[in-house]
mmCIF file of the N, C-alpha and C atoms, coordinates in Angstrom:
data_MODEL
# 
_entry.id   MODEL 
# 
loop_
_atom_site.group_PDB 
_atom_site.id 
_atom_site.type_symbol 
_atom_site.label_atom_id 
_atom_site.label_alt_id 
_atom_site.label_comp_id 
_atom_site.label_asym_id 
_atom_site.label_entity_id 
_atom_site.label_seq_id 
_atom_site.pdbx_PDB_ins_code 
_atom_site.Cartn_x 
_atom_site.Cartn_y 
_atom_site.Cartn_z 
_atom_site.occupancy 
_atom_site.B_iso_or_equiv 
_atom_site.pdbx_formal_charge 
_atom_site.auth_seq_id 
_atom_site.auth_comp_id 
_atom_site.auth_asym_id 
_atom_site.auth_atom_id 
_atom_site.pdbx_PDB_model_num 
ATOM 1   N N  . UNK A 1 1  ? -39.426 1.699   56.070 1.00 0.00 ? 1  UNK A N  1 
ATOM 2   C CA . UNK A 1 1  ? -39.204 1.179   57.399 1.00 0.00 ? 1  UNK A CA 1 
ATOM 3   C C  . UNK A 1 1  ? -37.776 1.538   57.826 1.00 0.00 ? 1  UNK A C  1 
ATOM 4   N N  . UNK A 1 2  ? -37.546 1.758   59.061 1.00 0.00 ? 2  UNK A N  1 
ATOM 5   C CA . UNK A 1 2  ? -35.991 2.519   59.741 1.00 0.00 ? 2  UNK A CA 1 
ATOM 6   C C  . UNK A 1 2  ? -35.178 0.964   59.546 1.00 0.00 ? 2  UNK A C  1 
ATOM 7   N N  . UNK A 1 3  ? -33.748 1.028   59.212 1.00 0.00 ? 3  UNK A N  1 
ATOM 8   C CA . UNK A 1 3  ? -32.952 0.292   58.967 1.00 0.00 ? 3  UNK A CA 1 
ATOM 9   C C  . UNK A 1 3  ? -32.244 0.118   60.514 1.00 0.00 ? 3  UNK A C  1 
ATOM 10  N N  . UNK A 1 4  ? -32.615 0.990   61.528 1.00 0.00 ? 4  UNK A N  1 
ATOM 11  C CA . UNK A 1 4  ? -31.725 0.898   62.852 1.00 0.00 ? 4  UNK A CA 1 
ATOM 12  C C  . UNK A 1 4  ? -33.021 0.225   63.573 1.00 0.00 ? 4  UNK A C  1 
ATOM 13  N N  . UNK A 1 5  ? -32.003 -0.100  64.795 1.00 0.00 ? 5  UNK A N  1 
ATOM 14  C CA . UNK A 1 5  ? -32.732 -0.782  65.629 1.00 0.00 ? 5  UNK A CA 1 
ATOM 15  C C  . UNK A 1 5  ? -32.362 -0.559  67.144 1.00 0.00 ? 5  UNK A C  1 
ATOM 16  N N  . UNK A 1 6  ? -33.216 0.065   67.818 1.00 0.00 ? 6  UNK A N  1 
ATOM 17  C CA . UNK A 1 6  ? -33.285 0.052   69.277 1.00 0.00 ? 6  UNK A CA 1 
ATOM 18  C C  . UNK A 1 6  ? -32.900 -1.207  70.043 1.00 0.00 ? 6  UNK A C  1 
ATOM 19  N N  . UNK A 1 7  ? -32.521 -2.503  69.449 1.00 0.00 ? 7  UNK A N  1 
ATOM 20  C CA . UNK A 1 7  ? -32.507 -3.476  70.393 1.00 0.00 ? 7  UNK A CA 1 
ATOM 21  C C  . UNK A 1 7  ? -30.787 -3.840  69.854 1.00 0.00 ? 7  UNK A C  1 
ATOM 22  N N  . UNK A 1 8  ? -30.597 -3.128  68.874 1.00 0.00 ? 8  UNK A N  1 
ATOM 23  C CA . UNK A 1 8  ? -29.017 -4.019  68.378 1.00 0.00 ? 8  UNK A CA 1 
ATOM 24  C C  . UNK A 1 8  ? -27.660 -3.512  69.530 1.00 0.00 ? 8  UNK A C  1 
ATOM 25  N N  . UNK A 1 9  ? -27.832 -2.587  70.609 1.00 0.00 ? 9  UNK A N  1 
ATOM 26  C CA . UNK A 1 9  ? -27.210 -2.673  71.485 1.00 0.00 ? 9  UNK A CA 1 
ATOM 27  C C  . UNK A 1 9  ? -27.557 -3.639  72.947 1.00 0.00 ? 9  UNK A C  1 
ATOM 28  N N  . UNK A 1 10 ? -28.560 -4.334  72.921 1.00 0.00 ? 10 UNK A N  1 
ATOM 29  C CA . UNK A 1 10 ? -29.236 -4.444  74.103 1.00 0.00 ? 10 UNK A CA 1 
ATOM 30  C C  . UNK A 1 10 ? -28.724 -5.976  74.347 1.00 0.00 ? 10 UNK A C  1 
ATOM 31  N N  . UNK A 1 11 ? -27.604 -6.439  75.437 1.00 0.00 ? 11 UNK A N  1 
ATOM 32  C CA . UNK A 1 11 ? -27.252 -8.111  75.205 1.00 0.00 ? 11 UNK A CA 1 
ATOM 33  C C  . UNK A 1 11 ? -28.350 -8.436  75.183 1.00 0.00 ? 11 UNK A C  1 
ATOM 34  N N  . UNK A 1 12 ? -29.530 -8.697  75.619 1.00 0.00 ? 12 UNK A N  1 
ATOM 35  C CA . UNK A 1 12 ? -30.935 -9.392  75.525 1.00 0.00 ? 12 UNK A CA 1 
ATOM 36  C C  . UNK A 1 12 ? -31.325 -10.287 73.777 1.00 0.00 ? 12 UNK A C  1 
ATOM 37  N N  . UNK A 1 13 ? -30.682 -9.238  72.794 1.00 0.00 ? 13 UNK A N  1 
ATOM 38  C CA . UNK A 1 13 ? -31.253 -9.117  72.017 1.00 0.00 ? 13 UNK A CA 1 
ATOM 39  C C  . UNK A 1 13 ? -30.189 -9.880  70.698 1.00 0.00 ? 13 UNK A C  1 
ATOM 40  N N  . UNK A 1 14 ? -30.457 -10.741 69.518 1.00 0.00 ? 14 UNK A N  1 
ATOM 41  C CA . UNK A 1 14 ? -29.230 -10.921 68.856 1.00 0.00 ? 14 UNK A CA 1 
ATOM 42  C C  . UNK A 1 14 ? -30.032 -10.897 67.169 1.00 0.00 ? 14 UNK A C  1 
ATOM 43  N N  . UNK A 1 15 ? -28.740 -10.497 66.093 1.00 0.00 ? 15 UNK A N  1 
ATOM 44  C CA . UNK A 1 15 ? -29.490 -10.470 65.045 1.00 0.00 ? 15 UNK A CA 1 
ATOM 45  C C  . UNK A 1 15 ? -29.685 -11.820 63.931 1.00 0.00 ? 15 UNK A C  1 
ATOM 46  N N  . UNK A 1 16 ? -31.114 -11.681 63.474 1.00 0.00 ? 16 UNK A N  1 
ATOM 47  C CA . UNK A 1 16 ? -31.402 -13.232 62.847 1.00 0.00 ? 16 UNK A CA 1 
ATOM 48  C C  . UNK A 1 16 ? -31.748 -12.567 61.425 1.00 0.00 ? 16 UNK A C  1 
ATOM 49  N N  . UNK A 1 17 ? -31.659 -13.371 60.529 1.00 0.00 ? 17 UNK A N  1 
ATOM 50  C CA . UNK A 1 17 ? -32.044 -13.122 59.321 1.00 0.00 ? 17 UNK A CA 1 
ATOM 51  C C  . UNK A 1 17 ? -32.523 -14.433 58.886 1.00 0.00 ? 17 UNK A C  1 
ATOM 52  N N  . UNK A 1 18 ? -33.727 -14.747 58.126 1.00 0.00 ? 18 UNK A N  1 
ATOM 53  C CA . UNK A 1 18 ? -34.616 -15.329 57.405 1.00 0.00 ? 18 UNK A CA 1 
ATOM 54  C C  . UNK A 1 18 ? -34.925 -15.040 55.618 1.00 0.00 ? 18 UNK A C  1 
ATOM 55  N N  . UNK A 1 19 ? -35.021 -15.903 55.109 1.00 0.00 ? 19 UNK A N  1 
ATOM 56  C CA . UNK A 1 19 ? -35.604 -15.670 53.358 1.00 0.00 ? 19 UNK A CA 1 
ATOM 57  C C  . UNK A 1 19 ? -36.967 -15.783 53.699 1.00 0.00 ? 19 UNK A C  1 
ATOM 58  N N  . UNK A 1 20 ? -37.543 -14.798 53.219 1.00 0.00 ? 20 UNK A N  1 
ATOM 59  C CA . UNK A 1 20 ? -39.057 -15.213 52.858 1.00 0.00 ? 20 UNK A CA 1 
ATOM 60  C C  . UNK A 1 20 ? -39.889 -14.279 51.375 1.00 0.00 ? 20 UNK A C  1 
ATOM 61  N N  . UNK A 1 21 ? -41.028 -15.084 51.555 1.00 0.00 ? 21 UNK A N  1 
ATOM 62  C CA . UNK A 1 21 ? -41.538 -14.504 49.877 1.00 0.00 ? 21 UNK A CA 1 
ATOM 63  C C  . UNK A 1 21 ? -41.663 -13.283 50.330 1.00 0.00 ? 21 UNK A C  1 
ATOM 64  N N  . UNK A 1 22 ? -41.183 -12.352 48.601 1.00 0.00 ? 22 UNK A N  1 
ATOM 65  C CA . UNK A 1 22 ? -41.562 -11.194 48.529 1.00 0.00 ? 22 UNK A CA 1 
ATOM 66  C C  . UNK A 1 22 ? -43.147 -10.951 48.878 1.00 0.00 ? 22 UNK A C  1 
ATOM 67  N N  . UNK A 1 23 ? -44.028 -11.867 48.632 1.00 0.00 ? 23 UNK A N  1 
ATOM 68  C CA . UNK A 1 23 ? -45.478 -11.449 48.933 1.00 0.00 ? 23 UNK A CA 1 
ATOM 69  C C  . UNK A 1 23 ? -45.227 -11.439 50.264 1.00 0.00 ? 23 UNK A C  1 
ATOM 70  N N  . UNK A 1 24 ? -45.052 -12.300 50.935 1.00 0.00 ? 24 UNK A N  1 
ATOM 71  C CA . UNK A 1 24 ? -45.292 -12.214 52.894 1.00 0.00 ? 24 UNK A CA 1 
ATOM 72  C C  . UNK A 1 24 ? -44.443 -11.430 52.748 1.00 0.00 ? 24 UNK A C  1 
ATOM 73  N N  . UNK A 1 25 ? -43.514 -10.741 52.332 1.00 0.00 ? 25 UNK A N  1 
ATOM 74  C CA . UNK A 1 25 ? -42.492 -9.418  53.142 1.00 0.00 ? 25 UNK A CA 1 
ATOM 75  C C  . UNK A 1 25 ? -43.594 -8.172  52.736 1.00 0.00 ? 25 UNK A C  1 
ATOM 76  N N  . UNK A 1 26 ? -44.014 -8.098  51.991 1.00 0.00 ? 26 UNK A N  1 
ATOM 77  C CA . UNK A 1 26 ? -45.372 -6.944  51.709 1.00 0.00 ? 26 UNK A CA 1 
ATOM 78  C C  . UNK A 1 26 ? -46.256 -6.942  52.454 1.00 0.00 ? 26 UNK A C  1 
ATOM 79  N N  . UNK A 1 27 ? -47.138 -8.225  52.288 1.00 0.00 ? 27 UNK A N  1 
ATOM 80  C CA . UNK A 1 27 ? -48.228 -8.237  53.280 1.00 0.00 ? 27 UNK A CA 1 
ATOM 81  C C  . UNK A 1 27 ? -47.378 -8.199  54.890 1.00 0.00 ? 27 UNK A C  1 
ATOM 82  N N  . UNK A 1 28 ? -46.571 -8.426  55.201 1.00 0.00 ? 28 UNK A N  1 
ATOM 83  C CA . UNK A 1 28 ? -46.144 -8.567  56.505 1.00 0.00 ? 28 UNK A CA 1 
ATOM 84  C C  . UNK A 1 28 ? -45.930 -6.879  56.708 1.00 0.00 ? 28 UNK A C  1 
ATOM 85  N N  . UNK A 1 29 ? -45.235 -5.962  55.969 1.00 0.00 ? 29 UNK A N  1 
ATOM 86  C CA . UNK A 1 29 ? -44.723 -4.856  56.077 1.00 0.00 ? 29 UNK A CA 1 
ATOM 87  C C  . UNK A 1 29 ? -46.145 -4.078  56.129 1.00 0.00 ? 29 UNK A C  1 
ATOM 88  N N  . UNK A 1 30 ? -47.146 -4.574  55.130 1.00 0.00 ? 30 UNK A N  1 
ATOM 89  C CA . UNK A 1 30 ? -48.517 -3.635  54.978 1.00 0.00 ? 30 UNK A CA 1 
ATOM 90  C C  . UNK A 1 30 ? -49.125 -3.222  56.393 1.00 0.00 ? 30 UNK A C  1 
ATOM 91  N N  . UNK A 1 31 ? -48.922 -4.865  56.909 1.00 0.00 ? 31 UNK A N  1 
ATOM 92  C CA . UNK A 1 31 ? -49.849 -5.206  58.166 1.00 0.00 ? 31 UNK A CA 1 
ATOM 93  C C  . UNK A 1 31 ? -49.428 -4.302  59.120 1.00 0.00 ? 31 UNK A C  1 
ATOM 94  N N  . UNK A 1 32 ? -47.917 -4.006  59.077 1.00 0.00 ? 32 UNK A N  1 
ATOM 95  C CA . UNK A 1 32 ? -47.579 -3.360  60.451 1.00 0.00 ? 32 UNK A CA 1 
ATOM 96  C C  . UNK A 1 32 ? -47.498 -2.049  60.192 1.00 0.00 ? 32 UNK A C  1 
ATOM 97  N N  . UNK A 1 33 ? -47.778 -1.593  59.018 1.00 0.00 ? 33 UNK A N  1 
ATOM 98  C CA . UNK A 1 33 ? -47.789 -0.079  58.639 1.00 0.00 ? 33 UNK A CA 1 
ATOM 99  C C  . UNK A 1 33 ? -49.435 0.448   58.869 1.00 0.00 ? 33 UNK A C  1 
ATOM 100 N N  . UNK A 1 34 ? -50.128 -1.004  58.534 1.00 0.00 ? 34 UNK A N  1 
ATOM 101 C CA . UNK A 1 34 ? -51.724 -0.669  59.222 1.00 0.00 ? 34 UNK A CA 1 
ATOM 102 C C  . UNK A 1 34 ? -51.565 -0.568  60.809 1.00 0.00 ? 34 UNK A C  1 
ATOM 103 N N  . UNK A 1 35 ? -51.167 -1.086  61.095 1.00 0.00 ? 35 UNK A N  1 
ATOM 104 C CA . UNK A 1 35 ? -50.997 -1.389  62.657 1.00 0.00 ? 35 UNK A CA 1 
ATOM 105 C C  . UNK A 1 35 ? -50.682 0.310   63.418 1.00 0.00 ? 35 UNK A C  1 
ATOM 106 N N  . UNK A 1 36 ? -49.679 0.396   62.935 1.00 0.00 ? 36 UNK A N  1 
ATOM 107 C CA . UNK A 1 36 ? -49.025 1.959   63.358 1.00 0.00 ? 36 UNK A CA 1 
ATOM 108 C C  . UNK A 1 36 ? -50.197 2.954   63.040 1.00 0.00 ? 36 UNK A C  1 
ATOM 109 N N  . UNK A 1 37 ? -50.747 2.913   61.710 1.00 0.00 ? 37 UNK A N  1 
ATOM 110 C CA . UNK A 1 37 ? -51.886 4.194   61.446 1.00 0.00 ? 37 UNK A CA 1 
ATOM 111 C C  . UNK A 1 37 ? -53.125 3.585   62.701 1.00 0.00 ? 37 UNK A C  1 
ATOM 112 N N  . UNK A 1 38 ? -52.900 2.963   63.105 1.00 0.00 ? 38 UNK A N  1 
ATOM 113 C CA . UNK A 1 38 ? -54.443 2.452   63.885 1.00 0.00 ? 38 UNK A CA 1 
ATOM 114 C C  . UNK A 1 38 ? -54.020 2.667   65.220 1.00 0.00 ? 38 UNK A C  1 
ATOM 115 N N  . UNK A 1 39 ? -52.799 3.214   65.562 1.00 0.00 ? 39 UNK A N  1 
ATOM 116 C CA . UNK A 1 39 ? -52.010 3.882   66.573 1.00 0.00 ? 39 UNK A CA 1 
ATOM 117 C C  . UNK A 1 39 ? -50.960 3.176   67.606 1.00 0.00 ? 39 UNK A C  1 
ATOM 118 N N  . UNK A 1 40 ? -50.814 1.521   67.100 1.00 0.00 ? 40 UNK A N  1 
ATOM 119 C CA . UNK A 1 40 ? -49.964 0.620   67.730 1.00 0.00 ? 40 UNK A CA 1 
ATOM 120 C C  . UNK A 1 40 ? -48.602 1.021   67.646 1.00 0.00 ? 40 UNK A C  1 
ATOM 121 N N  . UNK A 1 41 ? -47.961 0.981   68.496 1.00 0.00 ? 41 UNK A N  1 
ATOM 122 C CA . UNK A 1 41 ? -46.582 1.348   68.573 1.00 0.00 ? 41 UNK A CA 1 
ATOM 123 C C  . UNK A 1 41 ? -45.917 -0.138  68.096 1.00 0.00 ? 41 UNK A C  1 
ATOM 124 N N  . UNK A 1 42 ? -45.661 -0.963  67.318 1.00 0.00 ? 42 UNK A N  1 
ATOM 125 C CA . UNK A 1 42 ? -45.000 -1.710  66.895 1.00 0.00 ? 42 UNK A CA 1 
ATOM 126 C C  . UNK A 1 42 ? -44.516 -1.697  65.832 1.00 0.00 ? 42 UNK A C  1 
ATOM 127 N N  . UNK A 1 43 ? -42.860 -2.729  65.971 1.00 0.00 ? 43 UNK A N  1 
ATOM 128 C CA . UNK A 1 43 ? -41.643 -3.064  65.214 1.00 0.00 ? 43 UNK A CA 1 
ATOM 129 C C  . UNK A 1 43 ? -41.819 -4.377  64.775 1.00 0.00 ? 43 UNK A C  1 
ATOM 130 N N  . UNK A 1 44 ? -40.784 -4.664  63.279 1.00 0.00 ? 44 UNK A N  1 
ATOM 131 C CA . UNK A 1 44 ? -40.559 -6.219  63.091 1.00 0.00 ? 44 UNK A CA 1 
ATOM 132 C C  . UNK A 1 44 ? -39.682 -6.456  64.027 1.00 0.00 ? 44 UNK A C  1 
ATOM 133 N N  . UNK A 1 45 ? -39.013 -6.177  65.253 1.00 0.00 ? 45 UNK A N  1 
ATOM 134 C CA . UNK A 1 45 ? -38.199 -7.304  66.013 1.00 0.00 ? 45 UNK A CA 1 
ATOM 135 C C  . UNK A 1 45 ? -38.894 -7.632  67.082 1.00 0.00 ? 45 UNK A C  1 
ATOM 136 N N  . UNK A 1 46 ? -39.992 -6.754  67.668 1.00 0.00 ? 46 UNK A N  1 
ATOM 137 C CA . UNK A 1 46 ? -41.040 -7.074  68.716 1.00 0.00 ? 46 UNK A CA 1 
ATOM 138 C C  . UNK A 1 46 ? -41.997 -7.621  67.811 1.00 0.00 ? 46 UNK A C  1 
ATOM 139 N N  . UNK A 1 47 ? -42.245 -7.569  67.045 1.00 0.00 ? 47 UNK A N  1 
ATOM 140 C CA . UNK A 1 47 ? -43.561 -8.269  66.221 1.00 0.00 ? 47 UNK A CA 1 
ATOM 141 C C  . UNK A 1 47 ? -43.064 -9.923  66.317 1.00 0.00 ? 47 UNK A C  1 
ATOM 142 N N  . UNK A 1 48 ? -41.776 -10.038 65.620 1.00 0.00 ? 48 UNK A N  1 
ATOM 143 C CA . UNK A 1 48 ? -41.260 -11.318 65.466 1.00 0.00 ? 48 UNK A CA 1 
ATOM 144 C C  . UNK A 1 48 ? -40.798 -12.101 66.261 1.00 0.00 ? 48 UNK A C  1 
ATOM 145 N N  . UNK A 1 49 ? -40.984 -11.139 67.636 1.00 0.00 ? 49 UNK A N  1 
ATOM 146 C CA . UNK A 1 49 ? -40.256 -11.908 68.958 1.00 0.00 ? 49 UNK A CA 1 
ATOM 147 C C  . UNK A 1 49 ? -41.584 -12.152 69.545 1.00 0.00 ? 49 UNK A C  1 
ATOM 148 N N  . UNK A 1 50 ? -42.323 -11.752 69.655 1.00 0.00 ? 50 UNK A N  1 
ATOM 149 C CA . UNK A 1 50 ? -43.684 -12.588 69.999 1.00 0.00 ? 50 UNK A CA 1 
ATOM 150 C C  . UNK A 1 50 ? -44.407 -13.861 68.781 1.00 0.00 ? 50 UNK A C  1 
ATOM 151 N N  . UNK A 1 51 ? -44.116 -13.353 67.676 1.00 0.00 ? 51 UNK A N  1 
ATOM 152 C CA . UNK A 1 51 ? -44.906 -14.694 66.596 1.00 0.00 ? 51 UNK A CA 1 
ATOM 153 C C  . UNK A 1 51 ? -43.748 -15.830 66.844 1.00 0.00 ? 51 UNK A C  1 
ATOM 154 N N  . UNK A 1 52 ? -42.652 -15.465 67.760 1.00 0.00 ? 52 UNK A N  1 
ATOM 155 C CA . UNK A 1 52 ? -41.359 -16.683 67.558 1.00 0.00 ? 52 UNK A CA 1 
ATOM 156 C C  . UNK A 1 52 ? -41.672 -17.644 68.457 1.00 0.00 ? 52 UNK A C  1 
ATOM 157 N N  . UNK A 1 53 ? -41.664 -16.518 69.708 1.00 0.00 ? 53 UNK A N  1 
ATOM 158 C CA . UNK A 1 53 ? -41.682 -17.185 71.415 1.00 0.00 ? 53 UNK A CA 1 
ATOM 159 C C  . UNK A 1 53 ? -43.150 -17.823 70.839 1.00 0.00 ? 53 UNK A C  1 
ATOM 160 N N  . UNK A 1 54 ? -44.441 -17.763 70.559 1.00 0.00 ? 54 UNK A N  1 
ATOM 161 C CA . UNK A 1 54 ? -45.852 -18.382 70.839 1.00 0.00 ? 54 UNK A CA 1 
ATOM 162 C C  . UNK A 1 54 ? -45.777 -19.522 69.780 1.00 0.00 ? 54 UNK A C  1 
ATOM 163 N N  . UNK A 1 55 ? -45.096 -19.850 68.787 1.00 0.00 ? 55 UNK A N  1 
ATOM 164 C CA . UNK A 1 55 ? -44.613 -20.540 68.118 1.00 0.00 ? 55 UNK A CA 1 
ATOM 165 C C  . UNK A 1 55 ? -43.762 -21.921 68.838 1.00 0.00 ? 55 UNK A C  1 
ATOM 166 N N  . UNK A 1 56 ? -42.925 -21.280 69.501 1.00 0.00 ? 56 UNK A N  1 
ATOM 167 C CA . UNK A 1 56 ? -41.571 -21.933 70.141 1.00 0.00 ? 56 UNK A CA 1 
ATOM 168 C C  . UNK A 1 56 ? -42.206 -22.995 71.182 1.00 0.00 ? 56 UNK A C  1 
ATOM 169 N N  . UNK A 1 57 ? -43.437 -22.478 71.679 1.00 0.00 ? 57 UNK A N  1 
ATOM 170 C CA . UNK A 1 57 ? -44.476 -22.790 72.812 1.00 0.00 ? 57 UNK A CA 1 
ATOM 171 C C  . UNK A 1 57 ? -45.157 -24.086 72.411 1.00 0.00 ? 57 UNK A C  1 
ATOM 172 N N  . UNK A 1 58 ? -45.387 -24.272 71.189 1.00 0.00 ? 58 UNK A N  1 
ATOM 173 C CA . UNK A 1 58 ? -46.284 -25.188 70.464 1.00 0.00 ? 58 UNK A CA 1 
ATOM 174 C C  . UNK A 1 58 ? -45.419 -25.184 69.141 1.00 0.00 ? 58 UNK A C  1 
ATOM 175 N N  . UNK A 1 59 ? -44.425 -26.231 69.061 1.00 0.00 ? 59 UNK A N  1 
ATOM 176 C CA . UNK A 1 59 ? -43.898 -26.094 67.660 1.00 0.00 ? 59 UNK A CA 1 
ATOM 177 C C  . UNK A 1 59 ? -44.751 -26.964 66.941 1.00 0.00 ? 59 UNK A C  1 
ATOM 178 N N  . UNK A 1 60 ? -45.639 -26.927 65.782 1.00 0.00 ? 60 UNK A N  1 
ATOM 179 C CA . UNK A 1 60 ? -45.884 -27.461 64.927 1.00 0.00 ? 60 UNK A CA 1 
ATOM 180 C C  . UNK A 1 60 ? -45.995 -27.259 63.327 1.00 0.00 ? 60 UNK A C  1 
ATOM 181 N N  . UNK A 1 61 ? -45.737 -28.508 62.816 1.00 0.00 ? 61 UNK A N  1 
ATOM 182 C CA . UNK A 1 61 ? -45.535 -28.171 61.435 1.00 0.00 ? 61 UNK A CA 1 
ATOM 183 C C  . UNK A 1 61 ? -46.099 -28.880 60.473 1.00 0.00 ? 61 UNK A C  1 
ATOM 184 N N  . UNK A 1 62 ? -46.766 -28.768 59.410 1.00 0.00 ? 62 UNK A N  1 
ATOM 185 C CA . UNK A 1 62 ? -47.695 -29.607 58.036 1.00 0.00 ? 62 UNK A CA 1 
ATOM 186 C C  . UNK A 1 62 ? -46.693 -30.527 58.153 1.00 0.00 ? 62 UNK A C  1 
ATOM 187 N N  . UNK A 1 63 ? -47.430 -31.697 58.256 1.00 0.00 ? 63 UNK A N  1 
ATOM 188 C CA . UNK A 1 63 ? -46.583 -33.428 57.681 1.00 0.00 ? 63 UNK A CA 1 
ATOM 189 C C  . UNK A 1 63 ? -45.823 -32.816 56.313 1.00 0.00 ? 63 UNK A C  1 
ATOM 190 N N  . UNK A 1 64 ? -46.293 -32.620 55.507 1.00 0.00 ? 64 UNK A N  1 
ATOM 191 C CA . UNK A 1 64 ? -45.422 -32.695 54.047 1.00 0.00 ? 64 UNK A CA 1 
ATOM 192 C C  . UNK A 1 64 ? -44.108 -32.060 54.502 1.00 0.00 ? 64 UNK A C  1 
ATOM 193 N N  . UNK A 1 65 ? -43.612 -31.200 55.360 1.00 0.00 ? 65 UNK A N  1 
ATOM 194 C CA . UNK A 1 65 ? -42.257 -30.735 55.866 1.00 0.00 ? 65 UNK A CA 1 
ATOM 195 C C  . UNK A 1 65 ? -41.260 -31.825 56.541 1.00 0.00 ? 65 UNK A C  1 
ATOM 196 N N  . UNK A 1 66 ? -41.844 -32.840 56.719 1.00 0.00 ? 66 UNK A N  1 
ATOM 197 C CA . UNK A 1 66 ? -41.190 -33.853 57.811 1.00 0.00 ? 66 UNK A CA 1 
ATOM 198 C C  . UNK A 1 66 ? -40.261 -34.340 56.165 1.00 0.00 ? 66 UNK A C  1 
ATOM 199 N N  . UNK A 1 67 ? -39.017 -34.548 57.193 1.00 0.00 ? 67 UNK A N  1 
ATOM 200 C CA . UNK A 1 67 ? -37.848 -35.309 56.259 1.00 0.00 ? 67 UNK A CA 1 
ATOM 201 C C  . UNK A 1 67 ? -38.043 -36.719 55.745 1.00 0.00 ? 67 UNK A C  1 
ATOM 202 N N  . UNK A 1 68 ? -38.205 -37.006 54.995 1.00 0.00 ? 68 UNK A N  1 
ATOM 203 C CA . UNK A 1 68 ? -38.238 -38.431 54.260 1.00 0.00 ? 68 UNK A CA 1 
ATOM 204 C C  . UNK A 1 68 ? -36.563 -39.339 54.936 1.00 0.00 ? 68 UNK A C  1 
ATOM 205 N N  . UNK A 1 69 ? -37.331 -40.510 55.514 1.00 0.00 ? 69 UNK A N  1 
ATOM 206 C CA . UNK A 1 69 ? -36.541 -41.573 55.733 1.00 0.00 ? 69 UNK A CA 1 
ATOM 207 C C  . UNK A 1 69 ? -36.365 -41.528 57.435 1.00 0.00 ? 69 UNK A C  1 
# 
């Protein structure tokens, strides 16, 4: 996957970093490498800026995450 990014000049745009499992960074990377052979023009910063914003829309989260007390 390209280490540059078309959006890191763009004010619109700012950089985030996240931990996540090595399995979801595979399956996440697989998915969008299927995506491209199936002829989609998509990136992880447009991929992740739509799963963020439709997220952001409806935040919800499993009870067991809620903070104790």
């Amino acid at each position: 996957m390209a280490r540059t990014s078309p959006y890191k000049d763009d004010p619109a745009f700012c950089s985030s970093s996240f931990y996540v499992t090595k399995s979801v960074n595979t399956a996440f990377n697989k998915a969008l490498l299927d995506m491209r052979d199936a002829g989609y023009e998509v990136d992880r910063s447009r991929l992740l800026d739509l799963l963020m914003k439709q997220w952001a829309m409806s935040p919800t989260l499993p009870p067991d995450w809620k903070a104790a007390g």
